[in-house]
C-alpha positions in Angstrom: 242.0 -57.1 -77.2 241.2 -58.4 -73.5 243.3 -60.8 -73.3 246.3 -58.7 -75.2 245.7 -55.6 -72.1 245.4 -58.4 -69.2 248.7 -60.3 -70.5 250.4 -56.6 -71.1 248.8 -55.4 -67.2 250.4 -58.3 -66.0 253.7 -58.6 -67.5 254.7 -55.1 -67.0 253.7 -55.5 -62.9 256.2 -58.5 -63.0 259.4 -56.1 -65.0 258.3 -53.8 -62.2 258.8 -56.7 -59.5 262.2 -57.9 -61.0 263.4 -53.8 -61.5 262.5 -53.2 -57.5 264.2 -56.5 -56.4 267.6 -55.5 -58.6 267.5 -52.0 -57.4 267.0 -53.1 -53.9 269.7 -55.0 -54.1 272.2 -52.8 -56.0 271.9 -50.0 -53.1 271.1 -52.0 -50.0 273.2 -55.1 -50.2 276.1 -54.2 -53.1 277.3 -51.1 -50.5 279.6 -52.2 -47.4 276.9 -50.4 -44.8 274.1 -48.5 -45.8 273.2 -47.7 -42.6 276.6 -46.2 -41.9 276.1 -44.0 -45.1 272.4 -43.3 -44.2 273.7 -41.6 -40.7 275.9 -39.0 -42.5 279.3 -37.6 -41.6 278.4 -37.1 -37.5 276.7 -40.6 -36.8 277.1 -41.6 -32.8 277.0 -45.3 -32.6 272.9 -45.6 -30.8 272.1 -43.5 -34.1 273.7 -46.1 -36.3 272.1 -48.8 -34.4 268.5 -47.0 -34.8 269.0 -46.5 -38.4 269.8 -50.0 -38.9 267.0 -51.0 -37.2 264.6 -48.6 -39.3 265.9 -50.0 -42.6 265.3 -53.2 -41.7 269.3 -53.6 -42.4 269.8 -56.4 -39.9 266.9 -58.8 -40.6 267.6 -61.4 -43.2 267.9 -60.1 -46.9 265.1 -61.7 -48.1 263.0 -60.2 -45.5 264.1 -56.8 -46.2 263.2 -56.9 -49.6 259.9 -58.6 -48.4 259.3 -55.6 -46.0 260.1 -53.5 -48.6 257.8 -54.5 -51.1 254.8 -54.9 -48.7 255.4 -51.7 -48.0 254.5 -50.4 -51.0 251.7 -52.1 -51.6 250.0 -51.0 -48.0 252.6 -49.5 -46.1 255.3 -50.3 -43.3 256.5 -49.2 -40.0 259.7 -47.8 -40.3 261.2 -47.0 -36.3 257.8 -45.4 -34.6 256.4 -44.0 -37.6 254.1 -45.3 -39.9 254.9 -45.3 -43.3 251.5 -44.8 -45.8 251.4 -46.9 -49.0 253.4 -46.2 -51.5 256.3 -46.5 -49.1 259.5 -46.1 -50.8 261.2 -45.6 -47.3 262.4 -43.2 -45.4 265.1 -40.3 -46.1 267.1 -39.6 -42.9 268.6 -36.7 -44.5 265.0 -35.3 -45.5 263.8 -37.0 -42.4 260.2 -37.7 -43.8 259.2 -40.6 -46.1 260.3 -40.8 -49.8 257.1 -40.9 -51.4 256.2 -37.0 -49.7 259.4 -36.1 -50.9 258.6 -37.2 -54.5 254.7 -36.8 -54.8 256.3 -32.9 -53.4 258.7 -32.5 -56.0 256.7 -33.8 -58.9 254.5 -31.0 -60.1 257.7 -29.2 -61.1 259.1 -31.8 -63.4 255.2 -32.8 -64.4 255.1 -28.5 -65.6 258.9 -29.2 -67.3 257.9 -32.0 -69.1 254.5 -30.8 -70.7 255.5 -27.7 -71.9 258.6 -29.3 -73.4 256.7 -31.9 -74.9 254.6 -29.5 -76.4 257.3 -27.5 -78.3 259.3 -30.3 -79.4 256.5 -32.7 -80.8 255.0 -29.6 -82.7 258.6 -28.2 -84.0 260.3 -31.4 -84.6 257.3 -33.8 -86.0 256.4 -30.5 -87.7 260.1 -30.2 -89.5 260.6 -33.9 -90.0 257.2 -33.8 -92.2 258.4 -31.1 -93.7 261.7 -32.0 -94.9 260.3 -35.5 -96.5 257.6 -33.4 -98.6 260.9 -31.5 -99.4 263.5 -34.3 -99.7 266.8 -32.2 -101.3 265.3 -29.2 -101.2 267.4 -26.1 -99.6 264.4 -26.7 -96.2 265.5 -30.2 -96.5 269.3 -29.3 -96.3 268.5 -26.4 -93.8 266.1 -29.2 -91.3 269.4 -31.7 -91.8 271.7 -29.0 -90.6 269.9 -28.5 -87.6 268.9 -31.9 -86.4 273.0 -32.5 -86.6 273.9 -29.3 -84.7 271.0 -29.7 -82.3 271.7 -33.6 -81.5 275.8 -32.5 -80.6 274.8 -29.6 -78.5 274.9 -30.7 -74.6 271.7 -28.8 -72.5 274.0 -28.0 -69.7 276.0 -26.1 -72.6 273.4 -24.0 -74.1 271.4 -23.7 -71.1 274.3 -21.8 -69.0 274.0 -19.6 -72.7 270.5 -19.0 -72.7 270.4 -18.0 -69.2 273.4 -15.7 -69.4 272.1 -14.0 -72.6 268.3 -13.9 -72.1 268.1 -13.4 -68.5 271.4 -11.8 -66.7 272.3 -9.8 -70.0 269.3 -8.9 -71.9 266.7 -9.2 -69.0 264.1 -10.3 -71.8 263.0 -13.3 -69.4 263.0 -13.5 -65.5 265.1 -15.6 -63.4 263.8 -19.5 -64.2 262.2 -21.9 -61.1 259.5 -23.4 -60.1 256.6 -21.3 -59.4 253.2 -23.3 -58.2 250.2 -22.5 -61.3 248.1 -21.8 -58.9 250.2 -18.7 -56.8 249.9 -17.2 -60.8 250.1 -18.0 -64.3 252.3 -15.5 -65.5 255.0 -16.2 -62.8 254.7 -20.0 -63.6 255.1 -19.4 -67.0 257.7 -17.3 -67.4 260.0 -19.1 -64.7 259.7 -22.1 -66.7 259.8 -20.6 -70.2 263.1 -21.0 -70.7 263.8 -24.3 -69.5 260.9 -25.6 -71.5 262.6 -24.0 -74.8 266.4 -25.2 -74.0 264.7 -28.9 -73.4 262.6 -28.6 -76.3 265.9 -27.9 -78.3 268.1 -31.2 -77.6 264.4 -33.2 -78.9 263.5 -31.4 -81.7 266.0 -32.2 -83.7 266.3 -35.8 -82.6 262.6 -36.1 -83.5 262.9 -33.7 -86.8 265.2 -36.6 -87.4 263.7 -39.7 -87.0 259.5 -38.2 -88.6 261.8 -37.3 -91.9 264.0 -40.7 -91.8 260.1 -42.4 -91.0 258.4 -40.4 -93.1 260.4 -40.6 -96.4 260.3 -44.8 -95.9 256.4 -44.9 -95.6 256.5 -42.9 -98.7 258.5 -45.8 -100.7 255.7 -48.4 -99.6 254.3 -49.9 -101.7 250.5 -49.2 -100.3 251.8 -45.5 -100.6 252.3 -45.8 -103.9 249.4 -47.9 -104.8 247.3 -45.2 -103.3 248.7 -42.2 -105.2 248.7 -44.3 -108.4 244.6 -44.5 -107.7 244.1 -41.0 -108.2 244.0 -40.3 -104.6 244.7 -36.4 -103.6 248.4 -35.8 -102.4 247.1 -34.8 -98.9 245.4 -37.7 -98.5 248.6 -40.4 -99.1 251.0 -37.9 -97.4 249.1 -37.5 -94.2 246.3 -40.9 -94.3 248.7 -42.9 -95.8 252.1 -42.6 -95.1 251.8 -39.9 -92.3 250.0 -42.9 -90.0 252.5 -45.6 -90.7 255.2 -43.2 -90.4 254.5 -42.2 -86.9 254.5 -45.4 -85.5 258.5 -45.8 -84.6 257.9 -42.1 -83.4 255.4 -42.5 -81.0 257.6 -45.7 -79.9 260.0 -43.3 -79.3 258.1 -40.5 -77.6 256.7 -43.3 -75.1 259.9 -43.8 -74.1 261.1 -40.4 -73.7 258.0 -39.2 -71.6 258.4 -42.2 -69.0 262.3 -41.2 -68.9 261.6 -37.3 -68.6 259.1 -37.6 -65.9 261.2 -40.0 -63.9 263.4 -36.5 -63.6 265.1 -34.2 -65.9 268.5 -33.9 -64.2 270.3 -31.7 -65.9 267.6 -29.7 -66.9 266.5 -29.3 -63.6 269.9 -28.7 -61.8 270.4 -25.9 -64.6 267.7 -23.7 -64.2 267.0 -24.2 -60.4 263.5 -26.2 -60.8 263.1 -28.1 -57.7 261.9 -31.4 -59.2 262.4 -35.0 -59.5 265.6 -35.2 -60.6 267.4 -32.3 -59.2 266.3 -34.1 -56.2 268.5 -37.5 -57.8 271.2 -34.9 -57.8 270.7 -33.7 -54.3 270.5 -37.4 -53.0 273.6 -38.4 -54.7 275.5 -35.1 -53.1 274.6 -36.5 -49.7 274.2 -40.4 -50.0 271.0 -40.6 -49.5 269.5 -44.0 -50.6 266.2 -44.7 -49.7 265.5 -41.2 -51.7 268.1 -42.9 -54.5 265.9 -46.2 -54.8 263.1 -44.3 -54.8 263.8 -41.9 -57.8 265.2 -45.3 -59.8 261.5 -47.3 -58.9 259.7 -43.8 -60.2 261.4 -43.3 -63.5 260.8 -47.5 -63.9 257.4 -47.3 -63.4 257.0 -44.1 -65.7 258.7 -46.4 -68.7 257.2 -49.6 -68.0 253.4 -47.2 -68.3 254.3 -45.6 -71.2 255.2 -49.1 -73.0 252.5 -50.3 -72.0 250.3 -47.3 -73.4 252.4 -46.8 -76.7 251.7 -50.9 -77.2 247.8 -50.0 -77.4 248.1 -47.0 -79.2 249.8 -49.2 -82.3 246.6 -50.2 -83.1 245.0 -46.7 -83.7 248.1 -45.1 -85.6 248.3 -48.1 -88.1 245.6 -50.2 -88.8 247.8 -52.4 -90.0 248.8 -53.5 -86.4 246.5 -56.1 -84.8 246.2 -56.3 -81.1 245.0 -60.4 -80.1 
C-alpha cells in the first residue's frame, strides 16, 4: 500500500510538472507579445518595457519557465516586489499577485461546490438506486425521463429562469451572491441557495444516470446472484453487494467532477453573480489577463490530478475486490 501511495504521490507531481510546462507555454510563448497584452489598451513604451522585465519575457525561455516554477515552490521577485510561494505571477490588471487573487476568490466557489455536491449526490445517487430496484416500473420510466431532460438543459438556460421566476417575480428567494459564513448564516445561505439548486440540477440527472446504468450491472453479477441464491436478505445484496461494486465508476466520476468544479464553476458563477474562481476565468479572459489565466488553468489541474489521486485509494474501501500493491 506504501509503495502504491509513493508511486501515485509521485507520478501525479510529475502530470502536474508537464501540465505547468504546456500551459506556460501555450500563454507565454504561443501569443505574439504577452507583455504587450499584459499592459492593456493605454500601454506607454517604459511601461511595456517594465512589464517585460517583470514577466521575465526577455530572458531565455527556458529560464522563464525555470523562474516560474521556482517560484512556486518558494517564491520569486517579480519587479520590486516579492512574490510569496505559491507564486503563480502577478496580474497587472489586478495589480497584486495571482495566488491572493485566487486563495481571495476561493471560499465562494469552495461554498458553491459543497452545497451542490450535497444535493446532487443525495438526489441523483438516491434516484439511480431507486430506479434499478424498480427497473420498468412507472419511477423507473419517470427517473429516465428526467435524467434525459435534465442532461439537455444548459445551466445558463434555466438559471436566467430560476432567477427571473423565484427571485425578480415571486420574491420567494433573495437576490444570489456571495455572502462570507461568517458576516451570517442566513445571508450566506440564502444568496447561494439557488445557485446550489440550479448546479445541483445539470448533475443529478447525469449521476441518476450512470448509479441506475451501474447499479442494474452489479445486480447481473454473478457474486450478486450467488449471494441472493444463499438465502441472504434482499437489503443485504442490494446495498453490501451490488450497491459497493456499483459505486465504484460513480465515485470515479464524482472525483473528477469535484477537481473540475473547484477549479471554477464559470457559468454558474457568472450567472448568479458569485464572485469565485471562475467568474474570475471569465473576468481575465474579458481583459487578457494571463498570468491570472495560467493561474486558474494550474488550479483546476491540481484539483483533478488530487482527486485521482484520492478516488485511486478510495477503490480499495468501496470494493474489496480492488487490491492496492
Amino acid at each position: 500500500m506504501a509503495r502504491y501511495l509513493v508511486r501515485r504521490v509521485l507520478g501525479a507531481l510529475v502530470i502536474l510538472l508537464v501540465v505547468t510546462a504546456v500551459t506556460y507555454f501555450l500563454f507565454f510563448t504561443a501569443p505574439s507579445d504577452p507583455a504587450r497584452l499584459s499592459c492593456g489598451s493605454v500601454c506607454t513604451p517604459a511601461s511595456y518595457l517594465q512589464i517585460k522585465h517583470n514577466m521575465g519575457l526577455d530572458q531565455p525561455v527556458y529560464q522563464q519557465l525555470w523562474q516560474y516554477l521556482s517560484g512556486i515552490v518558494a517564491g520569486r521577485d517579480i519587479g520590486s516586489s516579492h512574490c510569496d510561494a505559491p507564486c503563480l505571477g502577478y496580474s497587472f490588471y489586478n495589480h497584486k499577485p495571482v495566488f491572493d487573487t485566487l486563495s481571495g476568490r476561493f471560499p465562494a466557489t469552495l461554498s458553491l461546490v459543497c452545497g451542490a455536491v450535497l444535493v446532487f449526490l443525495a438526489l441523483g445517487v438516491g434516484a439511480g438506486l431507486i430506479a434499478a430496484a424498480r427497473r420498468g416500473s412507472a419511477t423507473d420510466k419517470a427517473v429516465s425521463v428526467f435524467a434525459l431532460v435534465g442532461a439537455a438543459v444548459q445551466i445558463y438556460f434555466i438559471g436566467i429562469l430560476a432567477r427571473y421566476f423565484f427571485v425578480d417575480r415571486l420574491r420567494w428567494l433573495p437576490q444570489p451572491g456571495y455572502q462570507p459564513f461568517t458576516d451570517g448564516l442566513g445571508d450566506w445561505f440564502g444568496g447561494m441557495v439557488l445557485a446550489w439548486l440550479v448546479l445541483a440540477v445539470v448533475y443529478t440527472a447525469s449521476y441518476s444516470r450512470y448509479t441506475r446504468s451501474s447499479m442494474i450491472d452489479a445486480l447481473n453479477d454473478d457474486a450478486v446472484r450467488t449471494a441472493r441464491a444463499k438465502g441472504l436478505p434482499g437489503s443485504t445484496v442490494f446495498f453490501k453487494y451490488a450497491g459497493r461494486a456499483a459505486l465504484t465508476p460513480v465515485v470515479t466520476i464524482f472525483g473528477l467532477d469535484l477537481g473540475h468544479l473547484l477549479g471554477g464553476a464559470m457559468i454558474t458563477e457568472t450567472t448568479f453573480n458569485i464572485a469565485g474562481i471562475g467568474q474570475t476565468a471569465v473576468q481575465a479572459v474579458e481583459h487578457q489577463d494571463l498570468p491570472t489565466l495560467v493561474g486558474v488553468t494550474l488550479i483546476a489541474a491540481f484539483f483533478m490530478v488530487l482527486f485521482g489521486l484520492i478516488v485511486d485509494l478510495v477503490y480499495g474501501l468501496i470494493d474489496p475486490r480492488v487490491r492496492l500493491s
